[in-house]
N, C-alpha and C positions, 0 to 999 in steps of 0.2 A: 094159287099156292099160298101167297100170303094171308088170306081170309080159312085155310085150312089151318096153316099155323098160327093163328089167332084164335081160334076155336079150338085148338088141341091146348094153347096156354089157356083160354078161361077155363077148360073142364078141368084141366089139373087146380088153378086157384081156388074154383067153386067146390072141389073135391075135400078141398083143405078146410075152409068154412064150416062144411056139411058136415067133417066127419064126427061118424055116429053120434047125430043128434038122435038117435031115437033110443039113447042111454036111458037108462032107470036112475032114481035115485038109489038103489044098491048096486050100481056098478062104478068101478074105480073113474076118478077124474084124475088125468094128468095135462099139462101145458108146458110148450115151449119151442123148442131149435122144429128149423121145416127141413134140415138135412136128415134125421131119417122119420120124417114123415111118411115117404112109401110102405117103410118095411114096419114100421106099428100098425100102420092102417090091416097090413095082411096078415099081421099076426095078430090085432085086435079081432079081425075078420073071423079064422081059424079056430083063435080061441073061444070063441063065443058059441062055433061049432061044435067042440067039441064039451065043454064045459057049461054052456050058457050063462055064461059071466060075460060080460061088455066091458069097456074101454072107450069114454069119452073122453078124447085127445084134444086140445086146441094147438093147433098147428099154426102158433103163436108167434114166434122168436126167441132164441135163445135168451134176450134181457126180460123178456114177458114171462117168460119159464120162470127165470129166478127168483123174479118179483113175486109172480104167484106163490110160489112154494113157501119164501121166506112169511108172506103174509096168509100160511095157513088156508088156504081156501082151494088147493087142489091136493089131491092124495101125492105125488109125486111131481115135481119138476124136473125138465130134461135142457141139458145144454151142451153143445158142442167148444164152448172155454170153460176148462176145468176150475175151479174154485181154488183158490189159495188154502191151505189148512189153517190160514190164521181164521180166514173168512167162516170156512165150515163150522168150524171152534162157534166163535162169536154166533154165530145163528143156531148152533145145536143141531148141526144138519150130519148127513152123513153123504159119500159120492160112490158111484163105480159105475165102471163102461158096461155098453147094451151092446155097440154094433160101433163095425168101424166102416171108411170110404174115402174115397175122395170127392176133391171138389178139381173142378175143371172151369179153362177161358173158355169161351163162346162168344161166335162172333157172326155176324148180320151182313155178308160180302158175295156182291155178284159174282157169280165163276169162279167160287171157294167149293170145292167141296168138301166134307167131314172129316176133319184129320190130314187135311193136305198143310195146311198153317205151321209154320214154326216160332216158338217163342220163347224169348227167356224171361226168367225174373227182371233184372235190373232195366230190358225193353219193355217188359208191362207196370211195373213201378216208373220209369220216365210217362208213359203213357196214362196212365194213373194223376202223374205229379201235374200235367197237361204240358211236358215239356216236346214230347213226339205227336203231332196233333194232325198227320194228312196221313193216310197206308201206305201211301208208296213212299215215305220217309224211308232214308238211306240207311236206319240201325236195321227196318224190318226187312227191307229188301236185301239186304247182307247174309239173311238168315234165309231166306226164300230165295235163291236162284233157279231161276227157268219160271217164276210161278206171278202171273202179269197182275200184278197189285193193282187197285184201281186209284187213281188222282180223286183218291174220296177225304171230306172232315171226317176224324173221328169223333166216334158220341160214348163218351163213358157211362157205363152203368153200374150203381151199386146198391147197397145195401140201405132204405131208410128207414130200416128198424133197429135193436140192441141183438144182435147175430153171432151165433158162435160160428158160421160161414164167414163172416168180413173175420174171424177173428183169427182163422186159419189162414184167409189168404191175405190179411197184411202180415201177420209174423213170417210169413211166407217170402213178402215181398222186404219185410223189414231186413228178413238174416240173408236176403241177395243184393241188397240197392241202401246202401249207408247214407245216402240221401233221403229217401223214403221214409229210411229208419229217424230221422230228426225232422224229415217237417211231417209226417205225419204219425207214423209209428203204429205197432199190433194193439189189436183195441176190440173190442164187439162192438163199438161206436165211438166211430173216430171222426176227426173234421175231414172231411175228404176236400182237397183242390178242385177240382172238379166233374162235372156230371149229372145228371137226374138218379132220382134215389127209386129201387121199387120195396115192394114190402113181400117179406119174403122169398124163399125159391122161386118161388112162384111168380113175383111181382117182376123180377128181377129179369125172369124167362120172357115174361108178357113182355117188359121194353122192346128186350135182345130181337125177339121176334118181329116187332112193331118197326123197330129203324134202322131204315139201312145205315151202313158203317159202323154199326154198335159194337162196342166190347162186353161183355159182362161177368161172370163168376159165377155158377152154381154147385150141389149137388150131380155127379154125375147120371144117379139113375135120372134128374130130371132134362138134363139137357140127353139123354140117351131115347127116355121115354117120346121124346117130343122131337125125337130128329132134328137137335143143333147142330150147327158147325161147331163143333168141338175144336179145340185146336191142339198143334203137339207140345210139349213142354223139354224144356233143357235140365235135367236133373243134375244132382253138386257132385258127378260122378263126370257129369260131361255130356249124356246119352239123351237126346233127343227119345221121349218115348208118348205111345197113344194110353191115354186113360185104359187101365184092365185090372183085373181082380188082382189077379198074380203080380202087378206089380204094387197093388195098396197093402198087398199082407207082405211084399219084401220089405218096403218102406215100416213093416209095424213089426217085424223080426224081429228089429236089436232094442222094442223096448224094455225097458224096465220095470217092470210094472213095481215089485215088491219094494224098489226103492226110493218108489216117489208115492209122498203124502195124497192120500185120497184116491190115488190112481192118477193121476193129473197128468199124464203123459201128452206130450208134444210130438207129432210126427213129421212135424213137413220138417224142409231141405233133409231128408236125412241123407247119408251114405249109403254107396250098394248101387252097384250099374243099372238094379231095375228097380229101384227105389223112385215110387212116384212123390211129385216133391211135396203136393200137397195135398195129405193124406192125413185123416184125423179121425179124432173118437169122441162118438156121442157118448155123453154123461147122463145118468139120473139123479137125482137128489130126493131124498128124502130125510124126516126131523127123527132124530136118533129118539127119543121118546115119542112113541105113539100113542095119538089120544084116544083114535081108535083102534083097536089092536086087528081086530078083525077087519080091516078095512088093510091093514098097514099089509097085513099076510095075504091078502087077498093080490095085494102087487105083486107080494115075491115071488107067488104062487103063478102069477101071469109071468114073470121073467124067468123062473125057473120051466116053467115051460115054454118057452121062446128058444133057450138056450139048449132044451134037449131037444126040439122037434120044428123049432124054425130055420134052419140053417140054409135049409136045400130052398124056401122061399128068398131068404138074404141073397145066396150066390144068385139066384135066377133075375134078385133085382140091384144087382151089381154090389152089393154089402160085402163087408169080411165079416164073417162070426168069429167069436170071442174063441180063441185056442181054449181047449180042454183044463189046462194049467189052467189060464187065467179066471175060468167059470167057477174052478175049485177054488181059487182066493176071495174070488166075488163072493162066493156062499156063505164062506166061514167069514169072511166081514158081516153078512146078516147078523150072523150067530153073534155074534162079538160087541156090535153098535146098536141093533134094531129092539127095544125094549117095550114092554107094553108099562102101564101107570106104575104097577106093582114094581118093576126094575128087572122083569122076564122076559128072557128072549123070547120074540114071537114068532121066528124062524124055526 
């Protein structure tokens, strides 16, 4: 078992490397977050079916994303922590959401099965901090009655890349464990207390899978694709719930899109009984003057059809698609930010 799940994490890792290298120089380059690396690969896939336009993605990291884009060398950047409007300003960039999800624990434990675990924030923040360090410690057991923890060390796994994943699940853990929140705090790269780092979803899946007593944090579709122990979570509602679509779009209901700069919405702890607590939204980036215009439209032209006809790919790989509302605000920000040399909209 263990050599199939290790061979199901390298083909997801080696998938992310590979993807579409057999891009042309006329097809779009974008880099960055590997939380929704799934759902671009299938909509890079689709599109190329139907259209024959390509999508070389590098399934980077969220801080590799930003780095790229700001330093001009891929057609878009993608990140799961939103940009400050002062930041976007200063770069001449522009942002808005593609896909939203969650991110889910996952955990590496004899005679666990998938969704049997119970967890809260302030118990995976202590765990995190390395102040809860054997499973069968008294906070977890509190929460798992009848369910035989084993007398195992925990092994922490995170992020050793700049990650808009670590960047949901410490704000995550920052707004439940005020501890947390001072020694270490929300970050896309933070000093973590301790643990081994991987690179990536991916990287991070290959640990989880690799050692027993591991903890870790991903992308749900990747711990789903790859048969994790997922575990359940305690929402600011109270409700212990299993990672599902229907509860990442409760958690994305009350936000606000129209009243936060750039889109930049935050979802986790939100409110709402089925509100999953750590639930978020990928971002793109691109530079509000396009140097090339045909290339810049050639993106929106890929998102605008993702948005009309990828949806039913998204639900199938555990995504929320963007509500209808919100595709109409994305648009008209093209129209409004996207410029060719001349100072024309290229949307």
């Amino acid at each position: 078992m263990r050599m199939k799940q290790l061979f199901s994490s390298l083909v997801v890792g080696a998938a992310a490397v590979m993807a579409f290298s057999s891009a042309t120089a006329a097809d779009m380059t974008g880099a960055g977050a590997t939380f929704p690396y799934p759902i671009y690969a299938k909509w890079a896939e689709s599109y190329k079916a139907a259209t024959g336009n390509g999508l070389n993605y590098q399934s980077v990291g969220s801080g590799a994303g930003i780095k790229q884009i700001k330093a001009k060398t891929v057609d878009f950047g993608a990140s799961d922590m939103p940009l400050k409007a002062e930041e976007l300003d200063a770069e001449g960039l522009m942002q808005f959401p593609a896909i939203m999800g969650g991110v889910v624990t996952v955990v590496n434990l004899d005679g666990i099965t998938p969704g049997q675990l119970k967890l809260t924030g302030p118990v995976i923040a202590d765990i995190y901090l390395g102040k809860i360090t054997q499973w069968n410690a008294p906070e977890i057991a509190a929460l798992n009655a009848g369910v035989k923890l084993p007398a195992a060390e925990i092994t922490v796994v995170h992020r050793a890349d700049g990650s808009g994943t670590s960047f949901l699940f410490t704000d995550y853990l920052s707004k439940t464990s005020p501890d947390f929140k001072t020694k270490i705090g929300a970050g896309s790269a933070v000093k973590w207390a301790v643990g081994v780092g991987g690179k990536g979803n991916e990287g991070v899946a290959a640990n989880v899978q690799r050692i027993k007593g591991s903890i870790g944090y991903v992308e749900w579709a990747f711990a789903k694709k790859n048969k994790m122990q997922h575990t359940q979570l305690k929402n600011k509602d109270g409700n212990f719930l299993q990672p599902d679509d229907d509860f990442f779009k409760a958690a994305a209901a009350s936000a606000e899109w129209t009243k936060t700069p750039g889109f930049g919405v935050v979802l986790t702890d939100q409110a709402g009984k089925n509100s999953w607590p750590i639930t978020g939204v990928s971002f793109i980036l691109m530079h509000k003057a396009q140097a090339d215009a045909a290339k810049g439209k050639e993106v929106l032209k890929f998102f605008d059809w993702a948005f009309k006809n990828g949806g039913a790919s998204a639900v199938e790989l555990d995504y929320v698609p963007l509500p209808a509302t919100v595709v109409k605000l994305v648009q008209d920000s093209w129209k409004a930010n996207l410029k060719d040399a001349s100072g024309k909209a290229i949307y």
